[in-house]
N, C-alpha and C positions, 0 to 999 in steps of 0.2 A: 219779208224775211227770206234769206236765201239760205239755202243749208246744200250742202255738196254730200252726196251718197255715192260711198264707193264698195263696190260691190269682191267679194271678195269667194262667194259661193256660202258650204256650211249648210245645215238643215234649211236656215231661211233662205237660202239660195238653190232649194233642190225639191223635185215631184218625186212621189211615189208609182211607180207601176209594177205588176204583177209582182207584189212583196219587195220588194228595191228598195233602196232608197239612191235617186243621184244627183247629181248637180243640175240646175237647168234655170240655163241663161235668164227665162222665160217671167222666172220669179218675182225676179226684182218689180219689174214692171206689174207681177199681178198683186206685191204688197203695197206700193202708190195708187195702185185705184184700189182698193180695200182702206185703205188710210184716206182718200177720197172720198169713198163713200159714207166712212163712217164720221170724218169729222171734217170733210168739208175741203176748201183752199186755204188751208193755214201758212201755208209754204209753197215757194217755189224750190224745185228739185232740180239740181242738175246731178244725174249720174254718169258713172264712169265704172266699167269695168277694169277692175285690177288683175283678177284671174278666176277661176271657177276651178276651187278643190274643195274635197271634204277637209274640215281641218285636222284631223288625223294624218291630215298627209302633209301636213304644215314643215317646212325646208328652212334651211338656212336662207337659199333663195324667193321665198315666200317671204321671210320677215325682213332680207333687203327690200322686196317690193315696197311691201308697206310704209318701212320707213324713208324710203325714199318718195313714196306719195304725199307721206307727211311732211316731209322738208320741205313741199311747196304749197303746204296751206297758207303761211302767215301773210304769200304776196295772192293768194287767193280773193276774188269777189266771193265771198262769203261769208254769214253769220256763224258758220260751228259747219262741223263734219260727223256726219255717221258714216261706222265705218261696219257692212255687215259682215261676219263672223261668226263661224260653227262654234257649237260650245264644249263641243272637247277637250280644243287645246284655246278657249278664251281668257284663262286667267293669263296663262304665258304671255300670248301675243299683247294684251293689256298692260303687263305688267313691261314686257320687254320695251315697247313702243313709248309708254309714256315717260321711259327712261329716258334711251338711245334718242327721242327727238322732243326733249323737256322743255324745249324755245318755242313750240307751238303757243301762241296766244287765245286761240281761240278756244272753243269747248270743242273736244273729240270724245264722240260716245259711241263705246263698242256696243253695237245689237246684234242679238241672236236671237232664235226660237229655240224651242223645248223639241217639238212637232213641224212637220212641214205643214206649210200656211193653209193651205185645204182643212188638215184636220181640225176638228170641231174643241179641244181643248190646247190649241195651240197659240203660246205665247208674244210671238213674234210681233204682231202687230199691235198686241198693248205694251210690249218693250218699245217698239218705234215711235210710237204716239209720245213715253216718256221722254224720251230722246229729246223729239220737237218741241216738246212744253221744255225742256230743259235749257236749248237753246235761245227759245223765245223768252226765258226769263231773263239773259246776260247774265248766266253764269258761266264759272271756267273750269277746266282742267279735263284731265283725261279720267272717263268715268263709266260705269258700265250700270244700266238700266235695266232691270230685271224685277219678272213677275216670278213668284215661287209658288207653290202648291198651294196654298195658304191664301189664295188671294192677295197677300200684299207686294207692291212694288218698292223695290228699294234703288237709291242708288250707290255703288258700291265705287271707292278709288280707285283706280288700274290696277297701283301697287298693295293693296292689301287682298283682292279676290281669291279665293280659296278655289280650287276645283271644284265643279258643279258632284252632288248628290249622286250617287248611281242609280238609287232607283227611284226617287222621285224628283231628278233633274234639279233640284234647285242650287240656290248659289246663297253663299256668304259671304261677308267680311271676315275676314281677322279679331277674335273677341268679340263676334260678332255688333259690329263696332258700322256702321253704314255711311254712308257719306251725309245721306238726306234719306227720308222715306218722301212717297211720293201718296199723298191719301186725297180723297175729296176733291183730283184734278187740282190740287195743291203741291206744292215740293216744301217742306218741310226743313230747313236744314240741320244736320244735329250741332248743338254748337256746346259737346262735350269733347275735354283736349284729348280724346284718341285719334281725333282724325282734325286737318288740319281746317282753318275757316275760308271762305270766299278769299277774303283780303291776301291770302297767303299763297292759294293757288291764282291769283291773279297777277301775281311778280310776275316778269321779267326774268329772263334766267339763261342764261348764255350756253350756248350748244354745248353738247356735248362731243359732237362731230361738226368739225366746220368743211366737212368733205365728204366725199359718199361713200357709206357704211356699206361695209363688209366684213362676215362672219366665215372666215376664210377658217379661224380656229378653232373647233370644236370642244367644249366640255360634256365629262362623260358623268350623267348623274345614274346613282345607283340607291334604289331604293333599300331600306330595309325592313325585311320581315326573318322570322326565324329561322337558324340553319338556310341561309344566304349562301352559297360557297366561293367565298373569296377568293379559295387558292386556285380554281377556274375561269379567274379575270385576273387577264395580262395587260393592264392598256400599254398602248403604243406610243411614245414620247410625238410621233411622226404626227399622228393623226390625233391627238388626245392631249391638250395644252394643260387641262385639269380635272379633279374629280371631283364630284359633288356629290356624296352623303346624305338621302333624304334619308333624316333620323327618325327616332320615336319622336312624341311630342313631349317626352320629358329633355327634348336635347339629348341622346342618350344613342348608341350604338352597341354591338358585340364588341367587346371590350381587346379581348386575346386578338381574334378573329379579324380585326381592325387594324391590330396594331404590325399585326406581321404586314397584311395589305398595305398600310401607307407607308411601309420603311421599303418595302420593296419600289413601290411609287416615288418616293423620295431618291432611291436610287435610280432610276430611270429620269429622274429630274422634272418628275410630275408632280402637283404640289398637291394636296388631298384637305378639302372643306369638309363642315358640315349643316346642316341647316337643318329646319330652326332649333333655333338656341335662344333660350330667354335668358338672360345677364341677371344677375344677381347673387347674393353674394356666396349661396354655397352648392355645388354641384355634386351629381351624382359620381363616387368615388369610380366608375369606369369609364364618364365623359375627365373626371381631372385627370387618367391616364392619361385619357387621350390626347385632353390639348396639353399635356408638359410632354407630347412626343412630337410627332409628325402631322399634326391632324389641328388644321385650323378652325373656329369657330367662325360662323358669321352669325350676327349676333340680331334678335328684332326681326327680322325678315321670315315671309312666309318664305317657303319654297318655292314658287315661282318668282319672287322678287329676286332671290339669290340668284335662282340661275340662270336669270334675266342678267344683272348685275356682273355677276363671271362674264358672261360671253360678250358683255362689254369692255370689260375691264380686261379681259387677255387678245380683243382683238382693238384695242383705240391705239390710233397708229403714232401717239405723240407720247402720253403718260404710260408711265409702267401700271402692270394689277397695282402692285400695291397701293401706287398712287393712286386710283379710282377707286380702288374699294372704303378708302377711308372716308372720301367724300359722300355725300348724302345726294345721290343723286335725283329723285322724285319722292319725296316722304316714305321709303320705303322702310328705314330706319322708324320705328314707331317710337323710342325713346328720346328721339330730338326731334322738340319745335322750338321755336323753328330751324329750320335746315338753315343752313348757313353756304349760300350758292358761291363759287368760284367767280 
């Protein structure tokens, strides 16, 4: 079995010295002999380094990289790809990637650690170990492999990864909803329809870029929490294609406060979303303001799927947004199975 390892930096890509934490080249290499020692020649390794950042400092130019490393798996000599990965910003990059390059055939499993690999509760190398069993089983899709506090590993879709915990690092699904649990050096698969089966992440599925990706457009997401002040963001039509609204989890935003913000956006010719928004059938009377005004829902999607999906969908250089965002691009829509590929 061959598995191609591309290094990316991120905690599992960085040593601690005198309270630091930094990137170092040096890692990679000491998590393959640790994965070595511990279980042996399961795999041959080829790695490659992509770049070596914290992922906090994750770029537009950072997630061209990637995807354009990924456009050259499918003609790759390899069984599956790990791709390593800081977990700050890993639901994004997960979620972004397994969109913008969904013709990948092989399995791509983002790993990170919780800890740099040294420390004694640190995750890293029994995410990687999942990873390899994962590929060694001949399954597909784009997936993220994670140990949480709790002892259990799961693995999770690209597009449904929630942000990691803040204080005890771990990670979720969407409804917490997993791909597979990984128990007993087992993978487990779940075969309830929140999440899709093998057979379906196993299609075929025609690019979404038949050219190299660039994120030339920026979208501007704007969280909310209370007394937010709106009328102190001006975005810029120049720099700013769209804005994206992480709401409450009821689908829900400042109502007033909201709605001066997207008419002012609307005049400026910037189009204003919100995510996530559960569908169904009656809404809170200050999200129906909002969407019978200026303020679009997107609808099923965590937040990182959405705004994964925006900065495809206003930078793909053939289909208008509109036209991409109706499409299903990697299950990230949780209310259709199956997606229905182009």
């Amino acid at each position: 079995m061959k598995i191609l390892v591309a290094a990316t930096g991120g905690t599992i890509g960085s040593a601690a010295k005198d309270g630091v934490i930094s990137t170092d080249k040096g890692q990679t290499l000491l998590l393959l002999e640790l994965f070595r020692n511990a279980y042996g020649d399961l795999a041959q390794f080829q790695v490659e380094t992509l770049c070596s950042v914290l992922s906090e400092n994750a770029d537009d130019t950072f997630y061209e990289t990637l995807c354009g490393f990924l456009k050259t798996v499918n003609s790759r000599n390899c069984d599956g790809v790990i791709l390593l990965h800081g977990t700050d910003t890993l639901s994004f990059s997960a979620a972004l990637c397994a969109m913008a390059v969904r013709e990948v055939t092989k399995p791509v499993c983002f790993v990170s650690s919780n800890h740099v690999l040294t420390e004694k509760d640190a995750n890293g190398l029994a995410n990687f170990y999942a990873a390899v069993r994962y590929i060694e089983a001949g399954l597909s899709g784009f997936v993220v492999p994670y140990r949480n506090s709790d002892g259990q590993t799961q693995f999770h879709l690209a597009t449904r990864l929630l942000e990691a915990d803040a204080f005890l690092d771990d990670f979720h699904s969407a409804g917490d909803c997993p791909l597979a649990w990984f128990k007993d050096d087992k993978i487990i698969c779940n075969s309830a329809p929140c999440v899709p089966a093998q057979s379906l992440l196993q299609e075929k599925r025609t690019p979404v870029f038949n050219e190299a990706i660039r994120f030339s457009k920026t979208i501007l997401p704007l969280k909310m929490y209370p007394g937010l002040n709106f009328a102190a963001i001006t975005p810029n039509s120049k720099t700013c294609a769209a804005v994206l609204l992480l709401g409450y989890h009821s689908g829900t935003a400042p109502e007033k406060a909201v709605e001066a913000f997207a008419a002012r956006c609307f005049d400026a010719g910037i189009p204003v979303y919100l995510a996530p928004v559960k569908r169904g059938e009656d809404v809170y009377a200050s999200a129906d303001t909002l969407f019978k005004g200026k303020v679009i829902p997107l609808y099923n999607m965590t937040p990182e799927s959405a705004l994964a999906k925006l900065k495809i969908a206003y930078n793909h250089p053939t289909e208008t947004a509109a036209e991409v965002l109706k499409e299903t691009l990697y299950f990230e829509d949780t209310s259709v199975f199956p997606p229905q590929y182009k």
